[in-house]
VMD Tcl script that draws the C-alpha trace (Angstrom):
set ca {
  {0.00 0.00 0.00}
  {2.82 2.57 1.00}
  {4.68 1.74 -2.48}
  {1.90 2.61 -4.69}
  {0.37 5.31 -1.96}
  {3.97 6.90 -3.61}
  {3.75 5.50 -7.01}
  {0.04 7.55 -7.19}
  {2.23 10.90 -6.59}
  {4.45 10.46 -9.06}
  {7.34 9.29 -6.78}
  {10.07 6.51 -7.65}
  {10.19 3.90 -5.17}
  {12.87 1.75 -4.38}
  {12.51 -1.16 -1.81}
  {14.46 -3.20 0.13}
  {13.85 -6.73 2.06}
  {14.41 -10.01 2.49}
  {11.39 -11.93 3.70}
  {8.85 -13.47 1.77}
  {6.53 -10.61 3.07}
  {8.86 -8.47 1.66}
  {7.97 -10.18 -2.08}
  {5.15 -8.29 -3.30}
  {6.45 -4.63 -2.51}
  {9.49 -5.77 -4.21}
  {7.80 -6.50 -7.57}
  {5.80 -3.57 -7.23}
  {8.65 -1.17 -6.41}
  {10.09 1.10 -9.50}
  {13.71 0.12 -7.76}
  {13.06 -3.48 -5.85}
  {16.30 -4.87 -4.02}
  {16.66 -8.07 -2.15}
  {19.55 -9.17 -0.03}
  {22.20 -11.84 -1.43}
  {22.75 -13.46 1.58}
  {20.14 -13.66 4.07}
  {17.02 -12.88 1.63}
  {14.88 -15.61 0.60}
  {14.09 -16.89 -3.29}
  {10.74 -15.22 -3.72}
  {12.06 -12.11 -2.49}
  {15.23 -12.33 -5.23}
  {12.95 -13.99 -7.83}
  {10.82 -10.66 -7.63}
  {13.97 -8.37 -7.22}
  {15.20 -5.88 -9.80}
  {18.53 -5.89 -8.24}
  {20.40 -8.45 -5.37}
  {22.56 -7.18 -3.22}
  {25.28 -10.17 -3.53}
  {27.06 -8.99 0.26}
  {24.25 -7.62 1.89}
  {26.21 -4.38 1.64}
  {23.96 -1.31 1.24}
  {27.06 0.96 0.05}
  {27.16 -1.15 -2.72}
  {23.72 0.56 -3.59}
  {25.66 3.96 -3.75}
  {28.36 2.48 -6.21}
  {26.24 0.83 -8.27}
  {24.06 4.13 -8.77}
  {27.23 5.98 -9.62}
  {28.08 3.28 -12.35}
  {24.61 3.45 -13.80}
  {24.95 7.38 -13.77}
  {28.15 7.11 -15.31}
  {27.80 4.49 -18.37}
  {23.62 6.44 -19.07}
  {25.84 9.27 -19.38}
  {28.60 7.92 -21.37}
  {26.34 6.64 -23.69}
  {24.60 10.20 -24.08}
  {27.75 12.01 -24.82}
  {29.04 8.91 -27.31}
  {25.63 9.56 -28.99}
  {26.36 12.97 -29.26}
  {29.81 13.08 -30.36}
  {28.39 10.61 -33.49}
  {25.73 12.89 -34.07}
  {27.44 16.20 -34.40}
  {30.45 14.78 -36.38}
  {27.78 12.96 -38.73}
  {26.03 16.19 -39.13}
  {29.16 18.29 -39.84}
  {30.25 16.26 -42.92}
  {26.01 16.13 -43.94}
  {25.88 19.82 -43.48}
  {29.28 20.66 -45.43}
  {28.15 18.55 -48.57}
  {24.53 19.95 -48.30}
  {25.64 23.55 -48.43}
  {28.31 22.81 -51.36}
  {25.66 20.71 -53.42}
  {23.17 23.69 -52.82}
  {25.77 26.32 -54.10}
  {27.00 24.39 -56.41}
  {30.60 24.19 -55.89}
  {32.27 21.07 -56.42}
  {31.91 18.75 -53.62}
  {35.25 18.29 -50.65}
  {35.20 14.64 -49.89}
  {34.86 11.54 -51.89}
  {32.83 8.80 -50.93}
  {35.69 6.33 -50.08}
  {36.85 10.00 -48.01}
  {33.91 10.13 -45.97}
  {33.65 6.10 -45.39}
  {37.37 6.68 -44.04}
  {36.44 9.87 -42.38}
  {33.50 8.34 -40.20}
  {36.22 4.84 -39.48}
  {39.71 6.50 -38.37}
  {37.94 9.93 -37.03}
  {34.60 8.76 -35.40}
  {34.74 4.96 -34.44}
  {38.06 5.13 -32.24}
  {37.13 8.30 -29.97}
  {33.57 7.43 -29.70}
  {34.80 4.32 -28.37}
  {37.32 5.85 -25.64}
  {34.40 8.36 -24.59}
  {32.48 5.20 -23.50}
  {34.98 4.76 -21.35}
  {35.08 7.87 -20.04}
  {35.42 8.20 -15.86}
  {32.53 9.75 -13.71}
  {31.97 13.18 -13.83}
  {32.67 14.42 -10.27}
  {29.36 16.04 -9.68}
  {27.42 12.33 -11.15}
  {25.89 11.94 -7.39}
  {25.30 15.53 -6.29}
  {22.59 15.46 -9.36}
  {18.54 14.73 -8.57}
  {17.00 11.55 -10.01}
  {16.54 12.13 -13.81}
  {12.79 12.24 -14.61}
  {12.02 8.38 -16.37}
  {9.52 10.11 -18.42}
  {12.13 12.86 -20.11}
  {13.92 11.88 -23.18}
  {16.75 10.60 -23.74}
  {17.95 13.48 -26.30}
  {16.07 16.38 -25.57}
  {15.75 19.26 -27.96}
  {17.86 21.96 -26.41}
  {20.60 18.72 -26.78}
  {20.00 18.32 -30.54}
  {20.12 21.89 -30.93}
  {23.66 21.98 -29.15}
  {24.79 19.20 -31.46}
  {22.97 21.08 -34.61}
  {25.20 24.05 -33.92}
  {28.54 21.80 -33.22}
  {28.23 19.93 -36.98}
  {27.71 23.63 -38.65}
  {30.68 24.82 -36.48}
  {32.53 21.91 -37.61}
  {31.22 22.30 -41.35}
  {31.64 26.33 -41.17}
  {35.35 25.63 -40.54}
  {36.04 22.72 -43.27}
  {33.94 25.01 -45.98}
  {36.27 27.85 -45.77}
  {39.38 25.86 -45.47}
  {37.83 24.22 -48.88}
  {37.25 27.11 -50.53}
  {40.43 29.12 -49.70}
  {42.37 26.23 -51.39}
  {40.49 26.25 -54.38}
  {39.81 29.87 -54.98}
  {42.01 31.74 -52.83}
  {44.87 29.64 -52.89}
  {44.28 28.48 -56.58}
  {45.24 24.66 -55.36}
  {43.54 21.89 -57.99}
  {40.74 20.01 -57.04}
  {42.32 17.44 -55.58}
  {44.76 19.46 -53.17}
  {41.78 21.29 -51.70}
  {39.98 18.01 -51.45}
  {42.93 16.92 -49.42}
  {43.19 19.73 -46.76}
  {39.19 19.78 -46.23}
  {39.40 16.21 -45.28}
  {42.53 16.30 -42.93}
  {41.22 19.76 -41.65}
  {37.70 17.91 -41.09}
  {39.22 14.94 -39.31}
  {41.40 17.03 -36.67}
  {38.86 18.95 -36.19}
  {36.34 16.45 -35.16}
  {39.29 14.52 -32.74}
  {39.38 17.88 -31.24}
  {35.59 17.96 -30.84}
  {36.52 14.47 -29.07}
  {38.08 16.06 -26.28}
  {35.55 18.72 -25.64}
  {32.71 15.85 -26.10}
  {34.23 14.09 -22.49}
  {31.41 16.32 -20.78}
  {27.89 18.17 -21.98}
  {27.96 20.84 -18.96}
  {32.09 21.07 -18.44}
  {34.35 22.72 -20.72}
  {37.48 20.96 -21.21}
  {39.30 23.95 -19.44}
  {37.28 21.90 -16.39}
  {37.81 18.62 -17.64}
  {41.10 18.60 -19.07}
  {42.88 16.77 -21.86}
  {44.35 13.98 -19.99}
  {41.55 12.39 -17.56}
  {40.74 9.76 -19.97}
  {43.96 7.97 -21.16}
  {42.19 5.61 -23.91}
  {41.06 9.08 -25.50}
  {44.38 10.03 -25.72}
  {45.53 6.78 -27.32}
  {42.43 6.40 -29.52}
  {42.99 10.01 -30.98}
  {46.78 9.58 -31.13}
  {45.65 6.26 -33.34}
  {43.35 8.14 -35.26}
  {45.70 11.04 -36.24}
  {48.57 8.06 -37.22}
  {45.86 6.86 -39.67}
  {45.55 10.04 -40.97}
  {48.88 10.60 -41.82}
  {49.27 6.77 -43.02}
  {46.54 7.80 -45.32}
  {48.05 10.92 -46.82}
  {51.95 9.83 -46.91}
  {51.74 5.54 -47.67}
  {51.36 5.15 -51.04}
  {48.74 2.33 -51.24}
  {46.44 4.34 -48.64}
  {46.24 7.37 -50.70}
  {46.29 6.35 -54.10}
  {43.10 4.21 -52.72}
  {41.71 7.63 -50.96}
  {42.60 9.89 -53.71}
  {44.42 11.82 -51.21}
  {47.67 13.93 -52.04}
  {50.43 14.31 -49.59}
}
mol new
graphics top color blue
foreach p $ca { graphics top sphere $p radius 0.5 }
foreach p [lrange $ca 0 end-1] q [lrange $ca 1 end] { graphics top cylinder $p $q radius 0.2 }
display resetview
């Protein structure tokens, strides 16, 4: 009765017992948790989570975890997002202007594998932000990507594109480079620019002034791997003949 006396205003429950008595609050509970040790197997069966040690601080670090990895897969969405939307946005705007386009297709394919896949990976790694338990239980009904977030990331990709669209054109009309020399620079130009957005993806409310460059060490080897296939693609032979990419 208490548990959905809370449930009917709104509130997230979370119960804890061990008895069979205990079994039917437990299933009804948004958060039920049953003791490893000393509870019984209806009250486990029903359980959302079993607390292997009968430790309740483990309740704490397992919270912190969940906070941590629902976060790390928000900003890893992110980070895809906005790079994704960069290299959309660039080609849109060229195609719409009609200027000859800054990436090939085999370009982009390589873009999105040495410049996207590798630090996407390390931010799912990232640690827990310092401030992951001072924050109120997120509302289960908001979204997981709310608009204000998409509008953030919106802004990021035509940053990103803003950036790789002058470097483009500068080459080719500034610069007076051939096609293919200006198609070089916008794609290294793009990829550093997007393992720099890398590091300032680690957090969506800390700037990296806050966070810092070196708090997440498989970033720094993930980018470092990135950039080396970058350069592998513009100075070994078989990688850029296959790219079309020009030292």
């Amino acid at each position: 009765r208490v548990v959905k006396a809370l449930q009917a205003k709104n509130k997230i429950v979370a119960f804890i017992g061990d008895g069979v008595n205990d079994a039917t609050s437990i299933k009804h509970a948004d958060v039920g948790v049953s003791m490893g040790k000393t509870g019984t197997d209806l009250s486990q069966q029903s359980a959302d989570i079993i607390l292997s040690d009968d430790n309740f601080e483990n309740i704490v670090t397992a919270i912190e975890e969940g906070r941590r990895i629902y976060d790390n897969i928000f900003k890893f969405t992110a980070y895809l997002l906005s790079c994704n939307s960069a290299e959309i946005f660039t080609l849109l705007i060229l195609t719409i202007v009609n200027t000859p386009l800054p990436f090939t297709a085999i370009q982009i394919l390589f873009a999105n594998i040495i410049a996207d896949v590798p630090p996407s990976l390390s931010i799912g790694l990232e640690p827990v932000e310092k401030d992951t338990m001072d924050r109120p239980p997120r509302d289960p009904k908001a979204k997981f990507f709310p608009w204000y977030c998409a509008v953030v990331v919106a802004l990021q990709g035509l940053v990103m594109s803003a950036i790789c669209i002058v470097g483009f054109y500068s080459a080719l009309y500034w610069e007076s480079y051939a096609l293919p020399h200006a198609r070089c620079l916008a794609f290294a130009m793009l990829v550093f620019i997007q393992l720099i957005h890398a590091f300032l993806s680690r957090s969506f409310t800390y700037s990296v002034f806050q966070t810092g460059i070196l708090g997440n060490k498989w970033m720094i080897g993930m980018v470092s791997f990135s950039a080396a296939c970058l350069i592998g693609g513009l100075y070994i032979p078989v990688l850029s003949d296959t790219l079309y990419l020009l030292p």
